[in-house]
C-alpha positions in Angstrom: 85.3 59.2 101.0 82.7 60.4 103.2 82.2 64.5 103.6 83.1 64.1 107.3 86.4 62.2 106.4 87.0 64.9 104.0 86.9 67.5 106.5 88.8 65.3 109.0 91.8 66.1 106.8 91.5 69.2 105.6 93.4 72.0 107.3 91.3 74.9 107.9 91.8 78.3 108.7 92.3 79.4 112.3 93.3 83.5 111.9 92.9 85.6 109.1 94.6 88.8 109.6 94.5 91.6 106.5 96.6 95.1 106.1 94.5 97.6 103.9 96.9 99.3 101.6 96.4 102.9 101.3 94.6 103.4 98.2 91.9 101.1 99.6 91.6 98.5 96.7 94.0 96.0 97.9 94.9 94.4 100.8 97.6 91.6 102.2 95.8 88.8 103.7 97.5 86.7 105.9 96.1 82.9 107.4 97.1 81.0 110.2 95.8 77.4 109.4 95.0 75.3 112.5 98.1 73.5 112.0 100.3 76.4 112.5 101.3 77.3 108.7 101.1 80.5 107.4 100.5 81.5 103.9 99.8 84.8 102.3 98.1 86.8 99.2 97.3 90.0 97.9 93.4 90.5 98.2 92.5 93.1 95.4 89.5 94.5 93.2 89.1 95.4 90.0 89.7 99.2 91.1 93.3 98.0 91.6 93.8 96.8 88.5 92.7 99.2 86.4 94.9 101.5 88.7 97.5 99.5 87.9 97.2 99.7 84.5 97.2 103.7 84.5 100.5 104.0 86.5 102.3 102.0 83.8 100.7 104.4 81.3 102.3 106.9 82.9 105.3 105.3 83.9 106.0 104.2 79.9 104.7 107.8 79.0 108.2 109.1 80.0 110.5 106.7 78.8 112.2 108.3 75.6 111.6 106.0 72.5 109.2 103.7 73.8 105.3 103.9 73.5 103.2 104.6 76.6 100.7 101.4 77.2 98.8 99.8 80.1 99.5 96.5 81.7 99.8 94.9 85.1 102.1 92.4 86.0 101.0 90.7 89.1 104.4 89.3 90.3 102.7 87.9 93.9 99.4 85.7 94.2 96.5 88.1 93.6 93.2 87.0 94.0 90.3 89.4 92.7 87.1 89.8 94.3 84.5 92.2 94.3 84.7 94.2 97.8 87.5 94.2 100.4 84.9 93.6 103.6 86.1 90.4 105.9 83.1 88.2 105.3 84.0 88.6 101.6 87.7 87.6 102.2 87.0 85.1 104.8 84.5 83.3 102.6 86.7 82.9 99.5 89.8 81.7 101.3 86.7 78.8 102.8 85.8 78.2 99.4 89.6 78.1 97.8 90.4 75.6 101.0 87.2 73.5 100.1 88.2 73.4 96.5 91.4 72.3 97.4 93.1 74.9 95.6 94.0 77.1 98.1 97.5 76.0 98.6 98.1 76.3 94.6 96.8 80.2 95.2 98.5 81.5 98.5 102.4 81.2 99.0 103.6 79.6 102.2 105.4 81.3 104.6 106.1 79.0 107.1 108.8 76.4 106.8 107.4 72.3 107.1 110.1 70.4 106.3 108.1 67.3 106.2 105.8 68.7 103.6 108.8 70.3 101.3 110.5 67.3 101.2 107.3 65.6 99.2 106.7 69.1 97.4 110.1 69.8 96.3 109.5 72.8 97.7 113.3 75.2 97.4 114.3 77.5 100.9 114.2 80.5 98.9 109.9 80.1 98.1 109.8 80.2 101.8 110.5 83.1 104.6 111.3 82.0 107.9 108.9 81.4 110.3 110.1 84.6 112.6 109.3 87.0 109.4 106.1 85.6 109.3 105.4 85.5 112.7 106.7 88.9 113.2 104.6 90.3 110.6 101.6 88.9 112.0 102.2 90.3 115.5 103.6 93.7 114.7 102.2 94.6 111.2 98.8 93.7 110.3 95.7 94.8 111.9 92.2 93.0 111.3 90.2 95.2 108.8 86.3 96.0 109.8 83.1 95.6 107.6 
């Protein structure tokens, strides 16, 4: 296969949209791929880890008979990067999508029936398209460099 076939079938990204989350060092990412599927991750730095790791210090700190200790359990796709500017975000979900990974990293939240049929994909790893699209139109707001 040639490059240019290659990127004949790739699906690339048409709309990335992020939400910062108020401490600053994560954000949700959302993308809109050019043949209408939506998938999501949490975008997050370092920063938010170790901040993670103190609230369940503090967290197990008052629970009677257990010891306090750090960890993070990162129950959604997280994908760590250095800085939370767009150019930073957009260029890692174009390198994920080139290294064909991308679809392994994000979840889906559009519905393809065609596609989950071959994936053996189940109803409830998906959200409806009307969440997702209601999200994207009422919720998130493009973040600036």
């Amino acid at each position: 296969m040639t490059a240019s076939s290659i990127a004949e079938i790739m699906i690339l990204p048409e709309e990335i949209l992020c939400e910062m989350h108020e401490e600053g060092d994560a954000c949700d990412v959302i993308v809109r791929m050019e043949d209408g599927s939506v998938y999501t991750a949490l975008f997050a730095t370092l920063s938010y880890i170790h901040r993670q790791l103190e609230l369940t210090w503090m967290v197990t700190d008052t629970i009677p008979e257990t010891p306090p200790v750090r960890y993070a359990v990162l129950d959604t796709p997280h994908i760590i990067v250095e800085e939370l500017k767009a150019i930073t975000i957009e260029d890692t979900i174009d390198n994920l999508v080139a290294q064909d990974v991308f679809e392994s990293l994000f979840t889906r939240v559009t519905e393809d029936e065609k596609a989950d049929a071959k994936r053996h994909v189940t109803a409830s790893q998906l959200t409806t398209q009307e969440i997702a699209t209601a999200v994207i139109e009422e919720v998130l707001v493009l973040i600036d460099d």
